[in-house]
C-alpha positions, 0 to 999 in steps of 0.5 A, spaced: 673 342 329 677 341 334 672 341 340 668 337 335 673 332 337 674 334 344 666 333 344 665 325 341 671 323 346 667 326 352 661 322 350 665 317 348 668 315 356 662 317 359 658 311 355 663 307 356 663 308 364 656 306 363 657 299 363 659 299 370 652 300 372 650 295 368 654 290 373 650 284 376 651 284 383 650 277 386 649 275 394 652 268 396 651 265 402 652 258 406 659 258 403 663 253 406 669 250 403 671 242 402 676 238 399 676 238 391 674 231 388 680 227 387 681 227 379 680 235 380 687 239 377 692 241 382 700 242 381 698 250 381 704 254 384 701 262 387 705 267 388 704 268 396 706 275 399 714 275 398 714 268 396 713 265 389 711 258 386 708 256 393 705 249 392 698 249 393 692 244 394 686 244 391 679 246 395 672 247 393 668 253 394 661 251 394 655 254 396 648 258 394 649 264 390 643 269 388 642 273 382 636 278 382 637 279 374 632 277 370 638 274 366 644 270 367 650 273 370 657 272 365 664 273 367 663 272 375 667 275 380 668 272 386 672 276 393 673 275 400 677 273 405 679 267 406 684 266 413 686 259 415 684 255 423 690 259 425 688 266 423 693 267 417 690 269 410 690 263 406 690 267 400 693 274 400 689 278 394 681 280 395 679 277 388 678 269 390 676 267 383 671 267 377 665 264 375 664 263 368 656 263 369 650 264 374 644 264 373 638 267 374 635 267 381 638 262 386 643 257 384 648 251 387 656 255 385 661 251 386 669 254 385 675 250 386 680 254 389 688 254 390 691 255 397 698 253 400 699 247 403 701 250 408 694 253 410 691 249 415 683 248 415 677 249 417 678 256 414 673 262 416 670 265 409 669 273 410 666 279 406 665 274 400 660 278 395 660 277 388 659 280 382 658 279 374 654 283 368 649 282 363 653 280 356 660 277 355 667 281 358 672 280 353 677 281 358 683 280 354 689 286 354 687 290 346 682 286 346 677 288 339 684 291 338 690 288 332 
């Protein structure tokens, strides 16, 4: 009974790590950043290398995303690298941010994103990919749990 168990656990994982190959990825291009619409939220602090509560300022991260799915992309995560005119890293973690939706085939994205007040434009964009799933991720920790 006890390799039983052993057994339904191993079965288990396994199918639970095929939602990875369930991942939608989405390729972006003529990505270019402007200054966020005036009424946009802003007041956003990030934590930026040593540094916390940096004061930041809001940009819009705009450009043509494109789906090869049959259906649209949820919980989309967008990464990359993003260093300010003088060469420094405007944002210092990989993952740029989230797009609740994309969908099918190609379509405008538009992300709003928080960089230091410090960071001097124009910015270079580099390696910005994207990718999302087929369904809705509850991302929440014990999510489904009590």
């Amino acid at each position: 009974m006890r390799w039983a168990g052993y057994g339904l656990l191993c079965t288990v994982l396994l199918l639970a790590g095929c939602g990875e190959a369930s991942k939608i990825e989405i390729a972006l291009k003529d990505l270019v950043v402007v200054d966020c619409p005036p009424g946009s939220k802003g007041g956003a602090s990030i934590s930026l290398n040593d540094s916390v509560n940096v004061p930041t300022r809001c940009y819009r991260l705009r450009g043509t995303a494109v789906n090869p799915a049959e259906k649209p992309a949820k919980n989309v995560d967008v990464f990359g690298k993003i260093t300010d005119a003088n060469g420094t890293l405007a944002i210092t973690r990989r993952r740029v941010g989230s797009l609740a939706e994309v969908a099918a085939g190609t379509s405008a994205i538009a992300l709003d994103v928080y960089l230091p007040e410090t960071a001097k434009p124009p910015f270079k964009l580099e390696n910005m990919k994207a990718a999302g799933f087929p369904n809705q991720v509850d991302r929440r920790q014990n999510a489904g749990g009590s």
